[in-house]
N, C-alpha and C positions, 0 to 999 in steps of 0.2 A: 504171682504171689509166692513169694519166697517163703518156706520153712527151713527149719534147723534145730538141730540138739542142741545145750547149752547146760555146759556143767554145773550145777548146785550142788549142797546139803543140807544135812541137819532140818529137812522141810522148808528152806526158801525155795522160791522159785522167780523166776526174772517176771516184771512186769508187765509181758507179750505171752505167756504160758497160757495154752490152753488147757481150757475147761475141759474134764472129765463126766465130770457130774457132781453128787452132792453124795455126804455120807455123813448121818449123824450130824444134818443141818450145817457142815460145815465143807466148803466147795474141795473138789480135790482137783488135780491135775494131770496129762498126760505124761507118762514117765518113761524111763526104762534104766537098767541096772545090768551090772555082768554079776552072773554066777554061772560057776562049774565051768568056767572058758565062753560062756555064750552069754550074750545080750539080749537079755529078755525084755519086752515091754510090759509096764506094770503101773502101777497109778501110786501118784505123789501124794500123800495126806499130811498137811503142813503141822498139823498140829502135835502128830505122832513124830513129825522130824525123819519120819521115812520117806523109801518111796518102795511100795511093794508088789515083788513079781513073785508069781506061781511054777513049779517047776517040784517036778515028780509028786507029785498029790501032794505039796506041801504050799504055804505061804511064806516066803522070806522077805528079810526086813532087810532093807539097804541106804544104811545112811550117807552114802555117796553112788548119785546116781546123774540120770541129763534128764533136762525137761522139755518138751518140743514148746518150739514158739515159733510162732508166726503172725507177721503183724496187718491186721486188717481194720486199724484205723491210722489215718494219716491228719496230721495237724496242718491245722490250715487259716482264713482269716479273713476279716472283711469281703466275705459273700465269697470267698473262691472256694470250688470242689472240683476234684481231678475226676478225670472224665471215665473213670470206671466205679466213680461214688454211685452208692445203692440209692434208686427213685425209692422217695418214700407217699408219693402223693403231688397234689397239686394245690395252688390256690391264685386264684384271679390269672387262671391258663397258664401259669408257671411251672413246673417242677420242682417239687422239695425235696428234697435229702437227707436221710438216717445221719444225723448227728449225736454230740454229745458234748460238754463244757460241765469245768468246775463252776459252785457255785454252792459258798457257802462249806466247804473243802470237800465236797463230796464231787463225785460225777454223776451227771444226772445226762440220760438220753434226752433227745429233742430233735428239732427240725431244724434244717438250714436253709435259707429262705433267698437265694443269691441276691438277688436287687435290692434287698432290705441290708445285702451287708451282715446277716449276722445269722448265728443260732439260736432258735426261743426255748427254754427249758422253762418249765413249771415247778416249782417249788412255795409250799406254804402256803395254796391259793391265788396263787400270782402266776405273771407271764414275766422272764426274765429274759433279756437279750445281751449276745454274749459275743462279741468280735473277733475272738478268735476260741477255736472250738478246734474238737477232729471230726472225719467224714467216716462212715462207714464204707467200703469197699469190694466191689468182686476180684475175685481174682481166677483163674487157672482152677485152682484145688478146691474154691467153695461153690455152691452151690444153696443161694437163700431162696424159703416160701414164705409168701403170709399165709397164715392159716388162722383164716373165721375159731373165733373161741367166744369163754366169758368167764367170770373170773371163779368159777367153779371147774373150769376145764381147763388149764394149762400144757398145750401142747406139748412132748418129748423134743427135744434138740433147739428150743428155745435159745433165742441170742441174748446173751446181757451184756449190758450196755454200762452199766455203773453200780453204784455201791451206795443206798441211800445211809442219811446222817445215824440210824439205829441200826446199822450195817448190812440192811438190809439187800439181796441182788437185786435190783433193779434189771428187767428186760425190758427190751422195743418194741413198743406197739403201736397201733394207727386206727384212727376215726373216720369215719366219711359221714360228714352231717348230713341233714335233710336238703340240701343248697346243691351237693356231690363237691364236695372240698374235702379233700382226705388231709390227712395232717398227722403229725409223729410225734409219737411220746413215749413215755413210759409206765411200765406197769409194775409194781411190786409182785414180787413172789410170793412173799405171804400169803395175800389175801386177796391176788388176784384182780386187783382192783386198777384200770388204766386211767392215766392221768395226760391231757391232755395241755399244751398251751396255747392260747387262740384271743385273740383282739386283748390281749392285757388280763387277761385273767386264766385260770387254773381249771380244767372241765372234767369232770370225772365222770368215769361209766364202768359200769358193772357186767355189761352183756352187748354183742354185737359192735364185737371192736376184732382186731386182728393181731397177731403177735409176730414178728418173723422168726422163722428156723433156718436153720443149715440142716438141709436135706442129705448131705454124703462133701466128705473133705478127703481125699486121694494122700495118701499120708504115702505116698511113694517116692 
């Protein structure tokens, strides 16, 4: 798994930039900036047009700074996933896979289902299949859990997957019905709320679902 710095400003950031966390409901970035001769790491807040590092009890604002990226989805198509794609579950003794596809211009996570050819993503009630999509991936430097939740409990280091239509982050989560079929979806941030796609239709649950994290990423 490749990383790298990549120069921006003015609060872009390239489309592979990692997630810092959130401030003031809106997502920020990992960054870093020179000041006083040294290269400090500091966090990118797009809206401010900065990116800001700490140095002698102060905050300073650097509107030319690099953003680290690293790309842990790869595009892919009619049922194929490279062979370090994240297991998301099963169904009819298959393996499924952390996916994700446009649909309706947003990205929405889902599942990728090899022998079906395609990724299901849930949107508006429905089950949507999607032929070509990206996979989610390990690599070297990540390290993903699921961690049992509900949607009053939203684990720390949460993975999002996409951007629902009311801009909402969308994270990955997963179901195991009463049959033991686990199956991948996604869950708003909001409201915590996990939305499943499954036989053509849209399945929502509120408790006893799972979310995955990245437990420690080696930024060396």
């Amino acid at each position: 798994m490749s990383k790298s710095w990549c120069d921006a400003c003015d609060g872009s950031v390239p489309p592979n930039a990692m997630d810092a966390g959130t401030d003031g409901g809106e997502t920020i970035y990992v960054g870093r900036a020179e000041h006083e001769g040294v290269m400090i790491p500091g966090k990118i807040h797009p809206s401010h047009g900065v990116c800001y590092v700490a140095y002698a009890g102060e905050e300073h604002a650097k509107s030319n700074y690099q953003a680290l990226v690293g790309k842990y989805w790869y595009p892919c198509s009619g049922g194929d996933v490279p062979g370090n794609a994240v297991v998301a579950g099963n169904d009819g003794g298959e393996d499924t896979y952390v996916g994700r596809a446009e649909h309706e211009g947003v990205i929405i996570p889902g599942k990728v289902h090899p022998s079906h050819g395609v990724c299901y993503v849930s949107f508006a009630g429905e089950e949507h299949a999607k032929s070509e999509y990206q996979v989610l991936v390990y690599g070297d430097c990540s390290c993903y859990r699921w961690v049992p939740c509900c949607s009053s409990d939203i684990p720390l280091g949460a993975v999002k997957g996409g951007t629902d239509i009311d801009g909402d982050n969308l994270l990955i989560g997963r179901k195991t019905d009463d049959n033991g079929v686990t199956t991948p979806g996604k869950v708003k941030s909001s409201n915590g709320m996990c939305f499943i796609p499954y036989a053509g239709e849209e399945h929502t649950y509120e408790e006893d679902f799972e979310v995955l994290t990245m437990v420690c990423v080696d930024l060396d």
